[in-house]
N, C-alpha and C positions, 0 to 999 in steps of 0.2 A: 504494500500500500504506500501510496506516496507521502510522505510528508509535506501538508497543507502551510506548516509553520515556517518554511524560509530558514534564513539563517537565526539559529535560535539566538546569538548575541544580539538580533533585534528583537523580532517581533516575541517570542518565547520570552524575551530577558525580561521584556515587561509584566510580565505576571509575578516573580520573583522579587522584585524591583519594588520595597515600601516606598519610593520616593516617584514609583511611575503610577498610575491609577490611571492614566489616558489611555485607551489601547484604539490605533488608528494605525490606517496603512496595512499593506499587503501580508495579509495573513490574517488580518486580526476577526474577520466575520469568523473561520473557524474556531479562534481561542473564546471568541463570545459563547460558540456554542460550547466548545468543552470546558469552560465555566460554570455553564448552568447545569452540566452532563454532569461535574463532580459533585456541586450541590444536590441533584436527584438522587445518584447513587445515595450519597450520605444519608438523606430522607429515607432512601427505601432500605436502609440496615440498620442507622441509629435508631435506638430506641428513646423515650423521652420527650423532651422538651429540643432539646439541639436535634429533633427532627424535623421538629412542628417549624422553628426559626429557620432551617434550610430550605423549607419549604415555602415560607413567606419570602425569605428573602429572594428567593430566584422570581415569585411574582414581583419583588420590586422594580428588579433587575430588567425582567424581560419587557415590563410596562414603564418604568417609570427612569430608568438609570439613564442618564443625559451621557455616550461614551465619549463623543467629544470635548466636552469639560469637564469629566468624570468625576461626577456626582448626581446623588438625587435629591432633592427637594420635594417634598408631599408631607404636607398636613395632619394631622393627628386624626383628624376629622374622615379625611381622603384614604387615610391608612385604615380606620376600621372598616370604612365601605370596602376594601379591597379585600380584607380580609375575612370578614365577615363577626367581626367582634363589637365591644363596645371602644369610644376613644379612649379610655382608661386601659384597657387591657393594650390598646395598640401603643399608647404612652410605654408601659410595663415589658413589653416584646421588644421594644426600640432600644429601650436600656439592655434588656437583656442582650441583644446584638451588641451592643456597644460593650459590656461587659465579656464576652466574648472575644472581642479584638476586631468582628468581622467586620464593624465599620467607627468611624469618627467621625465626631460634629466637625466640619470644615468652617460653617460662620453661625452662629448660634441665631436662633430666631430674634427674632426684632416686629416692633409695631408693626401690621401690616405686611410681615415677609417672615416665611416658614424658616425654620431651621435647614441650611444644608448639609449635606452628607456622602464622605468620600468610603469607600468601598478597603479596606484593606487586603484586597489579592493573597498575600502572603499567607496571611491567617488564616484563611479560608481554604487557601491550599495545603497549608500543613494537618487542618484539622478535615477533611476528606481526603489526606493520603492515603490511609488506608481502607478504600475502597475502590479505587482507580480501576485498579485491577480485575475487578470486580464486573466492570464494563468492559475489559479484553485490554490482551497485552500489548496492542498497538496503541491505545490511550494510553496505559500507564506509561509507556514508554516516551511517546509527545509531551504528557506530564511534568516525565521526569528531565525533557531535555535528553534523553538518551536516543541513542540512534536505533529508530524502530526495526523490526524483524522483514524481512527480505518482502513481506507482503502475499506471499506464495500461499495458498487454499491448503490445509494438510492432504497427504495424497486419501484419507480416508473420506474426505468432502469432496462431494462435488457438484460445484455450482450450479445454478441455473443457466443454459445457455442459448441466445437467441438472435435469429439472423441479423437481425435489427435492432438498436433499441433507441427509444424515442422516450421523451418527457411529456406525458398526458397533457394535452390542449389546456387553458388556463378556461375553466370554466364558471373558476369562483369560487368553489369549493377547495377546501383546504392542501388533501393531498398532491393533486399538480403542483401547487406554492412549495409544497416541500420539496416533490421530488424535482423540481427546478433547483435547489438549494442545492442538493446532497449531487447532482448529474454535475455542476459546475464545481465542486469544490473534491470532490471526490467520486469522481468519472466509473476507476477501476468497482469501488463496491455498488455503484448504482446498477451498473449492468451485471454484475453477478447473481446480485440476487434480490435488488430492491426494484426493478424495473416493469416485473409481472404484477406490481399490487395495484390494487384499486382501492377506491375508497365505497364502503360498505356503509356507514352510519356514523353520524357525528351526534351525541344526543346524552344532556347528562352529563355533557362533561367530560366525554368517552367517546374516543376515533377510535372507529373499527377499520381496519384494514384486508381486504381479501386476500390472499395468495393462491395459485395455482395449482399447489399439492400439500398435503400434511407437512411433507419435510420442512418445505421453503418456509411454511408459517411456524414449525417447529423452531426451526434456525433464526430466523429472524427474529422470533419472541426474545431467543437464551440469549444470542448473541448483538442484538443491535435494538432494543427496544427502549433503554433508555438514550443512546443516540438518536433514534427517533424523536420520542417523548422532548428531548431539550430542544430539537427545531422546531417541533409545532408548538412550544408553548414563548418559543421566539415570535413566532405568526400568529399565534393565536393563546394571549396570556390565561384566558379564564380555562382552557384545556387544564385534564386532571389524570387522564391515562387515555393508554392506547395499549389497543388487540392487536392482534394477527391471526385470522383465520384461515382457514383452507374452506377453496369455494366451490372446488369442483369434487 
């Protein structure tokens, strides 16, 4: 699989980097996604409270995080509607992030203008490192800055293969919007095995995905559903999970 990341002394070093919190330029749409990939993962193994805050915080992230002057600003008010609490509690969740490390007040609220908020990368990354892996050893490897594994399918797999492959028409519906993401930035895994899916039901809060056989839907669940999951709730913040079916 190709490395999306460039040379890591740029665009990688920024994640690492307490003094960068900007991430722009060539690479950076894939490090936004596997940002919100580490947060997921960590959601779906942490037990607790530091689940529920990985969880909020990637909806802040994906709705609300300004990457070019990297920071968010949103209201106490705007935070509970998001989250669905009262603003007390979202008051309470704020600190608790902040206690945490994962984020900093950058200008403190003022008459008439919310508190801003810089994102601490580092923190965030040290406390989902161990789940990385968790999502496949080519992420933990981009992660880690280390140079990923050759990309090669093990010879026990074998992909999905097809004369052609094409990005479903944009029709408005969610899944084209992704698989436009994932065909541009990661070409080799969209034609493997992400190129046969359809989109089956969006409803609830829940993207259902078709696939073309048990396997494909088997494979794609274990192996790339929170990859998935972090692009669509890039596109679509109020998303909460995603299937993979077999339709035939």
């Amino acid at each position: 699989m190709t490395n999306t990341y460039g040379d890591p002394s740029t665009t990688f070093a920024k994640l690492h980097t307490s003094a960068q919190t900007k991430i722009a330029g060539p690479g950076s749409a894939s490090i936004k996604y596997d940002i919100v990939t580490a947060l997921l993962a960590a959601s779906a193994h942490e037990a607790g409270p530091k689940a529920r805050l990985a969880l909020r915080l990637t909806l802040v992230i994906t709705a609300r995080f300004n990457w070019r002057l990297g920071y968010f600003a949103v209201g106490q008010k705007q935070l509970a509607q998001m989250w669905g609490v009262t603003e007390r509690t979202a008051k309470r969740e704020i600190a608790h992030l902040r206690a945490l490390g994962w984020i900093r007040v950058e200008k403190a609220a003022a008459r008439g203008r919310v508190a801003q908020h810089r994102i601490e990368f580092p923190a965030v990354l040290r406390d989902t490192r161990p789940y990385w892996t968790a999502v496949g050893p080519d992420f933990a490897a981009r992660m880690s800055g280390l140079p990923e594994d050759s990309g090669k399918t093990p010879d026990n797999i074998v992909p999905m293969r097809v004369k052609t492959v094409s990005v479903p028409a944009q029709d408005g519906t969610l899944w084209p919007k992704m698989a436009a993401h994932i065909e541009a930035a990661e070409p080799d895994l969209f034609a493997a095995w992400l190129c046969g899916l359809t989109e089956l039901d969006l409803d609830g809060g829940t993207l259902v995905l078709g696939a073309p056989t048990r396997f494909i839907a088997g494979y794609v669940e274990t192996h790339h559903r929170l990859r998935l999951l972090a692009i669509a709730t890039m596109l679509e913040p109020t998303l909460r999970n995603i299937k993979v079916i077999a339709v035939a």
